[in-house]
N, C-alpha and C positions, 0 to 999 in steps of 0.2 A: 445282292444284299438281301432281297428277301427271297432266295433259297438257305442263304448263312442263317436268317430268322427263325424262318419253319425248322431246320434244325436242328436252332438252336430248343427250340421250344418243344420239342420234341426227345431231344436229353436229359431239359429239366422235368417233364412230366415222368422220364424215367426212372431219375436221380433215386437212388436209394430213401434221400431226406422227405420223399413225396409218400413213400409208405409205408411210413414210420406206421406199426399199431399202438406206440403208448409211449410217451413222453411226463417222464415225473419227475418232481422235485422234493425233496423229501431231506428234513433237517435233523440233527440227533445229538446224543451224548453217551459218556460212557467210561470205562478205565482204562487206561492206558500204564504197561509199564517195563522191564527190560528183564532179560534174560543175561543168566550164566555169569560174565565180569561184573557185566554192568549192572543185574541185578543189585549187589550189596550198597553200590554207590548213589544210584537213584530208585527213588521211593517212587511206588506208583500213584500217577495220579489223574487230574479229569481232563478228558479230550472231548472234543466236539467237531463238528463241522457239517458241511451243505455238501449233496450231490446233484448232477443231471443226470438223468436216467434215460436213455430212449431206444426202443424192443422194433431193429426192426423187423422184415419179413424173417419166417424160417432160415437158417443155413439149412444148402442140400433139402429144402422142406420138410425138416425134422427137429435142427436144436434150434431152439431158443436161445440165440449170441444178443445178450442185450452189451451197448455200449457207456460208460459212464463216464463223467470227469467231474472230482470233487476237491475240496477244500478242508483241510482241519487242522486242528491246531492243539495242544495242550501244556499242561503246564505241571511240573512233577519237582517235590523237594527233595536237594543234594543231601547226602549225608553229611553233617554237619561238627562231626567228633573232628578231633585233633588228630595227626596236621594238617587235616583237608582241607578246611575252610577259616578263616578268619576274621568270618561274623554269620550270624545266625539268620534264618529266614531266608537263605541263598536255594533261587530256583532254576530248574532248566526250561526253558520256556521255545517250544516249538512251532511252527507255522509251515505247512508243505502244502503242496499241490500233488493231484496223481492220475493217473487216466488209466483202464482197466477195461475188459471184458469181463462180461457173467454167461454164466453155461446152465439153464437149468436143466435140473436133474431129470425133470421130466414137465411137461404141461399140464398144468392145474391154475387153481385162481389162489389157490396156494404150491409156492416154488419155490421147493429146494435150491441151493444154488451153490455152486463153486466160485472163484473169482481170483485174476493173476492181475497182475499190469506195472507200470513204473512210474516213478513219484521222486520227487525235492523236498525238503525239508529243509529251512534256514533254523539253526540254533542259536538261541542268545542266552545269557547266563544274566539273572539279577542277585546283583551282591558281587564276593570276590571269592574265592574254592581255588586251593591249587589242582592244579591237574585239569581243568575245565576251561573250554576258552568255545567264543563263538565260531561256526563253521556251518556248511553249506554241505549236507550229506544225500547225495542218490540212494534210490531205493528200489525193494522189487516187493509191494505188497500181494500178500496169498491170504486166501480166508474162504469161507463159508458161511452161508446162513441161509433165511430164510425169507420169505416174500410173499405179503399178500394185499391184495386190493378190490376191494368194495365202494361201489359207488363213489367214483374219484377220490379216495380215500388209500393210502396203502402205508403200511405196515411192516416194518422190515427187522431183523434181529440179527448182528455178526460176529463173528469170531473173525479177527485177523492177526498173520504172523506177517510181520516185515523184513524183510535180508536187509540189509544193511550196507551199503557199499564204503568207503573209507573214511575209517571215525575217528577225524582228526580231535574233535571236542572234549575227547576225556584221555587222558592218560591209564597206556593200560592195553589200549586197542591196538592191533596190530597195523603198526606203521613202518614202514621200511625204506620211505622215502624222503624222511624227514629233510626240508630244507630244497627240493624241489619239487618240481610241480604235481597236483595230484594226478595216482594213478587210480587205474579201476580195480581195487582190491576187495576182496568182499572179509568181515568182520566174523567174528566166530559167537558173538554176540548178538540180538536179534531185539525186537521188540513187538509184545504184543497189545491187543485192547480189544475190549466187548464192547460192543454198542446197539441203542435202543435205537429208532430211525422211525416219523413219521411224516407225512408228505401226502400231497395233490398228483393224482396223474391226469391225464388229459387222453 
């Protein structure tokens, strides 16, 4: 038992989570809005949400793989003309989760950065819209931006594109399996948002 102790204790001083250089939280806002079909049908509009940031050691002692897992949400008005909708002030109202990698472009106290990873999204529609119904859409968010921090302080700015995987929500979207179960289809439609981002690192 205490050789299983020593190393166990000897793992954990190893563990990746032991050296970590920078762990941040950082909250934001921004636009949010749709590509190509879905474009004309929804308007764009404001997203927000919270990340966890934490940078650990080099990969291969060279890229900066910081890891994240965030929350956002927003909220965007349906087109509202005839026959769409059936009363006025009808929104599509979104809430997802997503976990990701960043890759900076290089090491600075300012970082450029890339960024892929996958994410959920529950959809809920307020009012009534034909062609619009609530659903649970997978995702693959890509984007870029930039990163900096000063004195527990950081500052972040991005541009993201989302794939889309099967968009039961709106009539229109390519669905081929109507009536059973989902498949893993990806959309030809897309959704993008900029966003301002400021936060504490540690």
């Amino acid at each position: 038992m205490l050789l299983a102790l020593g190393v166990g204790s000897q793992v954990a001083g190893a563990a990746p989570w032991s050296k970590l250089r920078e762990l941040s939280v950082i909250a934001g806002a921004g636009v949010e809005g749709y590509t190509l079909n879905l474009a004309p049908l929804i308007e764009p509009g404001v997203t927000y949400g919270v990340m966890l940031d934490v940078l650990p050691p080099p990969l291969l002692g060279v890229l900066d793989v910081g890891l994240e897992a965030g929350f956002s949400g927003a909220v965007n008005r349906l087109d509202t003309r005839a026959p769409q909708a059936s009363a006025d002030g009808v929104e599509l109202v979104r809430h997802g989760v997503h976990a990701a990698a960043t890759v900076a472009l290089f090491r600075s106290r300012v970082r450029p950065y890339v960024m892929g990873g996958l994410g959920l999204s529950v959809y809920n529609i307020r009012g009534t819209v034909r062609g619009f119904g609530d659903d649970l859409v997978g995702n693959v968010p890509l984007g870029l931006g930039v990163r900096a921090s000063f004195r527990g302080l950081t500052a972040d700015a991005r541009l993201n594109y989302t794939v889309l995987f099967d968009q039961r929500y709106v009539t229109g979207a390519p669905v081929t399996n109507v009536g059973e179960p989902a498949a893993l289809t990806i959309g030809k439609a897309g959704r993008y948002s900029g966003t301002l981002n400021l936060g504490v690192t540690w």
